[in-house]
Residue frames as qw, qx, qy, qz and C-alpha x, y, z in Angstrom:
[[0.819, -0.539, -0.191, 0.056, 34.44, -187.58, -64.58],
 [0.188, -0.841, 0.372, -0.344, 36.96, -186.04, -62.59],
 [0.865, -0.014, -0.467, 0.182, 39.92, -188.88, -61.85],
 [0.440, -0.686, 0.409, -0.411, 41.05, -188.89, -58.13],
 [0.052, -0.404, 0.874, -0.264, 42.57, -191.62, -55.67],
 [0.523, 0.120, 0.524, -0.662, 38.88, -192.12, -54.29],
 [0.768, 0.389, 0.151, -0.486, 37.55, -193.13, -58.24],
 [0.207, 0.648, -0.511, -0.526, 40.10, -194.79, -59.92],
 [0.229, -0.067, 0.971, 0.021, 39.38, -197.97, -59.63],
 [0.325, 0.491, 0.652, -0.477, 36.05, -197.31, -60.66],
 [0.307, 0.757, -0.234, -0.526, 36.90, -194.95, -63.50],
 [0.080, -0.367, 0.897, 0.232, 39.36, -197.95, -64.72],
 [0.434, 0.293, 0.796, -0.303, 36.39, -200.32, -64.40],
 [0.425, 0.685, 0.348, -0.480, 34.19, -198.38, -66.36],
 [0.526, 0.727, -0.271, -0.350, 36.35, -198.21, -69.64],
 [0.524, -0.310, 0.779, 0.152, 37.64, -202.02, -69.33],
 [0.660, 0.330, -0.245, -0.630, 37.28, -203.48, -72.66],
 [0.093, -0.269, 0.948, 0.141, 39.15, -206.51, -72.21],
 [0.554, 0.282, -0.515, -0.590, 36.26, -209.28, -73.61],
 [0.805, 0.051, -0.583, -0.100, 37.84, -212.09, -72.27],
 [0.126, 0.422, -0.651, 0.618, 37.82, -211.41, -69.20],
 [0.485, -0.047, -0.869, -0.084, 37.16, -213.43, -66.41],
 [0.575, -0.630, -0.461, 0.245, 37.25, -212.89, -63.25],
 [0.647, -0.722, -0.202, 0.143, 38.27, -210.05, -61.35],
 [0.682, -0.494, 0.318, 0.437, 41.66, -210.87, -60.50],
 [0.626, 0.377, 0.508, 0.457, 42.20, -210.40, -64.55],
 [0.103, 0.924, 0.236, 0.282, 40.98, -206.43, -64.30],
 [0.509, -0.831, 0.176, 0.141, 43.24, -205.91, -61.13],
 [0.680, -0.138, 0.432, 0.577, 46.45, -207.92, -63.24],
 [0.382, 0.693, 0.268, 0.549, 45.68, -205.82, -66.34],
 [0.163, -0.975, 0.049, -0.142, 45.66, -202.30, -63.91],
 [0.767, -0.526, 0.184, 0.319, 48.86, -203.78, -62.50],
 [0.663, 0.451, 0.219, 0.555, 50.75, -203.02, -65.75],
 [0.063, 0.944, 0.025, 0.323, 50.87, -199.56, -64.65],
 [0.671, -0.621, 0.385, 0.129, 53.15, -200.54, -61.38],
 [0.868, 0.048, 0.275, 0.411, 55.04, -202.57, -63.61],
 [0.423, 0.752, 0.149, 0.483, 55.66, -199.60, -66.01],
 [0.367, -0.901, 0.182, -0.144, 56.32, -196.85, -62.88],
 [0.730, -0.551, 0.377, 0.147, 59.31, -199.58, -61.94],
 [0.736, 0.473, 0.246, 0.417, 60.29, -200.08, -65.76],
 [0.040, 0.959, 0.169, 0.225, 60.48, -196.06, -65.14],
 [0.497, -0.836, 0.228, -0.042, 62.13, -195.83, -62.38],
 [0.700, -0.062, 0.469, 0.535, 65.28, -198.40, -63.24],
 [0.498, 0.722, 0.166, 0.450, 65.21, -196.00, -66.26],
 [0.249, -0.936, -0.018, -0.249, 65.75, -192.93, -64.39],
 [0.768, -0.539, 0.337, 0.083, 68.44, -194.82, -61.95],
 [0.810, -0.013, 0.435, 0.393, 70.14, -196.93, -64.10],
 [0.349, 0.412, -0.511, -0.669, 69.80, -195.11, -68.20],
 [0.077, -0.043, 0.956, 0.281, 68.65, -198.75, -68.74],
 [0.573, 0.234, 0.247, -0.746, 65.58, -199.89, -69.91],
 [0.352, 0.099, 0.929, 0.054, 63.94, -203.02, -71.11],
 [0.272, 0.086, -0.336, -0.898, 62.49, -201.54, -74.36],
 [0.465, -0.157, -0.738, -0.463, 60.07, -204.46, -75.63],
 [0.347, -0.337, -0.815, 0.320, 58.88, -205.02, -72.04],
 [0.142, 0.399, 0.221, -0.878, 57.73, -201.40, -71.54],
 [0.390, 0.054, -0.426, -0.815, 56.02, -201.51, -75.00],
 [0.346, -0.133, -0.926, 0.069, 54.84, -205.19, -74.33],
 [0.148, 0.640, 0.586, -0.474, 52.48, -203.74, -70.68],
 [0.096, 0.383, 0.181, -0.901, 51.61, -200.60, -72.91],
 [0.417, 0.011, -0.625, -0.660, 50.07, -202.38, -76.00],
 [0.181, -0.335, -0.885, 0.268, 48.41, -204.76, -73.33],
 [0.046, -0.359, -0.372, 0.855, 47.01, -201.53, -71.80],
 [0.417, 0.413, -0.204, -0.784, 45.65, -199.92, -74.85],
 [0.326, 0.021, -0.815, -0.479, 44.31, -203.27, -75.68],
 [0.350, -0.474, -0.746, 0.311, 42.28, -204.15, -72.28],
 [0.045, -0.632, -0.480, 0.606, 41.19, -200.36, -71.70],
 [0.364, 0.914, 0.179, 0.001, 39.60, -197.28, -73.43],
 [0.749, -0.039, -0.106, 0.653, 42.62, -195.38, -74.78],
 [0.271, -0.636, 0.164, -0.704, 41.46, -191.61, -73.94],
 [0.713, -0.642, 0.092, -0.268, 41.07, -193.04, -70.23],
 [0.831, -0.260, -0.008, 0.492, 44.13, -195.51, -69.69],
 [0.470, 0.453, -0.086, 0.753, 46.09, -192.39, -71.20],
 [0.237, -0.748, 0.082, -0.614, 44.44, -189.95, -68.39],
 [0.911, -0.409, -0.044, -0.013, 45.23, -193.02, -65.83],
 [0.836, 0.128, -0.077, 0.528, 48.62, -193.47, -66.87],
 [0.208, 0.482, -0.318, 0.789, 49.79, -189.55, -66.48],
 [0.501, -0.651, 0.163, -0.547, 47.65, -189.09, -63.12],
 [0.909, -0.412, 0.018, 0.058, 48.91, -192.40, -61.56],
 [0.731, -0.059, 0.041, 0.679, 52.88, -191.84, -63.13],
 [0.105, 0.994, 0.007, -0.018, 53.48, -187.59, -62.58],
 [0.575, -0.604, 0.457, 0.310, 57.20, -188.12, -62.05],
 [0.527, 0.070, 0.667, 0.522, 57.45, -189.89, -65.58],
 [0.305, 0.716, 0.134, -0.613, 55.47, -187.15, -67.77],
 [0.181, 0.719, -0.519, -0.426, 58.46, -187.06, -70.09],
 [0.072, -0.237, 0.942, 0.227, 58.93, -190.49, -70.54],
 [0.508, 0.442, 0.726, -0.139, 55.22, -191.15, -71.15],
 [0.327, 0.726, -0.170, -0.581, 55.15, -188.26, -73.64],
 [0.155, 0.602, -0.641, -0.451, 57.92, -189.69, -75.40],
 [0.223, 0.076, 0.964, 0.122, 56.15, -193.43, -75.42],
 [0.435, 0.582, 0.617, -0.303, 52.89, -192.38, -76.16],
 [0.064, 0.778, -0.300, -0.548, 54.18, -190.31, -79.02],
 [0.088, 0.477, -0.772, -0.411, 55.74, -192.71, -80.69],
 [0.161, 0.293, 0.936, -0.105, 52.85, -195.21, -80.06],
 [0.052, -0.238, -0.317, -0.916, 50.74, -192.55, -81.51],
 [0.435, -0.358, -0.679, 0.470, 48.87, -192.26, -78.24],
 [0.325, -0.280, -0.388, 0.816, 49.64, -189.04, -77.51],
 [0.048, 0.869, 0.485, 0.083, 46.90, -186.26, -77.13],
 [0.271, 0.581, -0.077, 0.763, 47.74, -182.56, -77.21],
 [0.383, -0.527, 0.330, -0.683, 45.74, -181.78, -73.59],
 [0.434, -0.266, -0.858, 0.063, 44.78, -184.14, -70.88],
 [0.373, -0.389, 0.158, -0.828, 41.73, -182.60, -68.54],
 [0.738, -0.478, -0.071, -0.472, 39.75, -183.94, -65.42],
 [0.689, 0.167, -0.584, 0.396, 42.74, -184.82, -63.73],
 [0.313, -0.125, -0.549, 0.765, 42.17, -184.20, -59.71],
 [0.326, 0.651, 0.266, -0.632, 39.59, -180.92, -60.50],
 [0.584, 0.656, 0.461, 0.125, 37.81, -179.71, -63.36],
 [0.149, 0.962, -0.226, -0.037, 39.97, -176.59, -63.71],
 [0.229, -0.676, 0.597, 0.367, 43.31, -178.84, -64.45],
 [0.874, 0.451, 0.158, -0.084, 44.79, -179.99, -67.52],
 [0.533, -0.432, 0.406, 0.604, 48.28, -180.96, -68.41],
 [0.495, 0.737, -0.315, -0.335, 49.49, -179.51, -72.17],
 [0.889, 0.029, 0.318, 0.329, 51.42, -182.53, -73.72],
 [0.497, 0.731, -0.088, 0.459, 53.34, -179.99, -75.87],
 [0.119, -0.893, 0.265, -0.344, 54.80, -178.14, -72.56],
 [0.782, -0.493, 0.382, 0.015, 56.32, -181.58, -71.33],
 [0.039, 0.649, -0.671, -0.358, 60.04, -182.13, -72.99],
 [0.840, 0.280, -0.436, -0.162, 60.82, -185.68, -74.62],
 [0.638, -0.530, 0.517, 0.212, 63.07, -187.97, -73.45],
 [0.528, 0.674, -0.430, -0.285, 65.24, -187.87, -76.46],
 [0.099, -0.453, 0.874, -0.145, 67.36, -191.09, -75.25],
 [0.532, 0.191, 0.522, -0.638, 63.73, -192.77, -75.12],
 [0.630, 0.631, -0.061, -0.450, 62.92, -192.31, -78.38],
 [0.113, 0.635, -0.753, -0.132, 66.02, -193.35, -79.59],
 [0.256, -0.216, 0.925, -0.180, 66.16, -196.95, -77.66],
 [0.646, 0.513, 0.324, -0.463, 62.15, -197.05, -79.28],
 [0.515, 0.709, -0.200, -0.439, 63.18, -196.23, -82.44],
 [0.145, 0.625, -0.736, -0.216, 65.75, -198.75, -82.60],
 [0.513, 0.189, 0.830, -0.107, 63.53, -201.89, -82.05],
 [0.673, 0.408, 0.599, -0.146, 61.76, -200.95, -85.08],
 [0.182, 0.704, -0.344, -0.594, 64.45, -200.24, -87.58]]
């Protein structure tokens, strides 16, 4: 499936695993994690700060409550601005795939190798679990 504006909500749906979910409102708070993360981003970007355990905190949520080939193809097509800084989280969260396809058309596909690190990223990562 080919992920657009038009399906995502649908696409998201479709690989929810959460279990214990209830109602709704529970699928829409889980997708929210992604906003949260885009603004975790952004204050990164702005600031150098970053609230390490709170970024990891939505992203293990994430990859617990969705498929993780699909919340990963959600996460770069809804955050393009942050590439680098997903690279460098999904990496270290061993996440990261090598391509990501059916993003927009069938003829694109990002290379995860051709997108840099955030070396500063890593770092602040690495140091929560020395």
């Amino acid at each position: 499936m080919i992920l657009t504006e038009d399906n995502i909500i649908v696409y998201a749906a479709h690989f929810y695993v959460n279990d214990l979910c209830e109602s709704d409102i529970e699928f829409y708070e889980d997708l929210d994690r992604i906003k949260y993360i885009k603004k975790i981003f952004n204050i990164y970007e702005k600031t150098g700060e970053v609230n390490v355990n709170l970024l990891l905190n939505h992203f293990i949520i994430l990859y617990n409550t969705f498929d993780s080939k699909a919340i990963t193809k959600i996460l770069f097509f809804k955050l393009p601005k942050y590439h680098r800084y997903l690279k460098t989280l999904l990496y270290f969260t061993g996440h990261l795939p090598s391509r990501i396809s059916g993003l927009i058309d069938k003829n694109f596909t990002i290379d995860t190798e051709l997108i840099p690190f955030d070396s500063n990223l890593y770092l602040k990562i690495k140091d929560i679990y020395k």
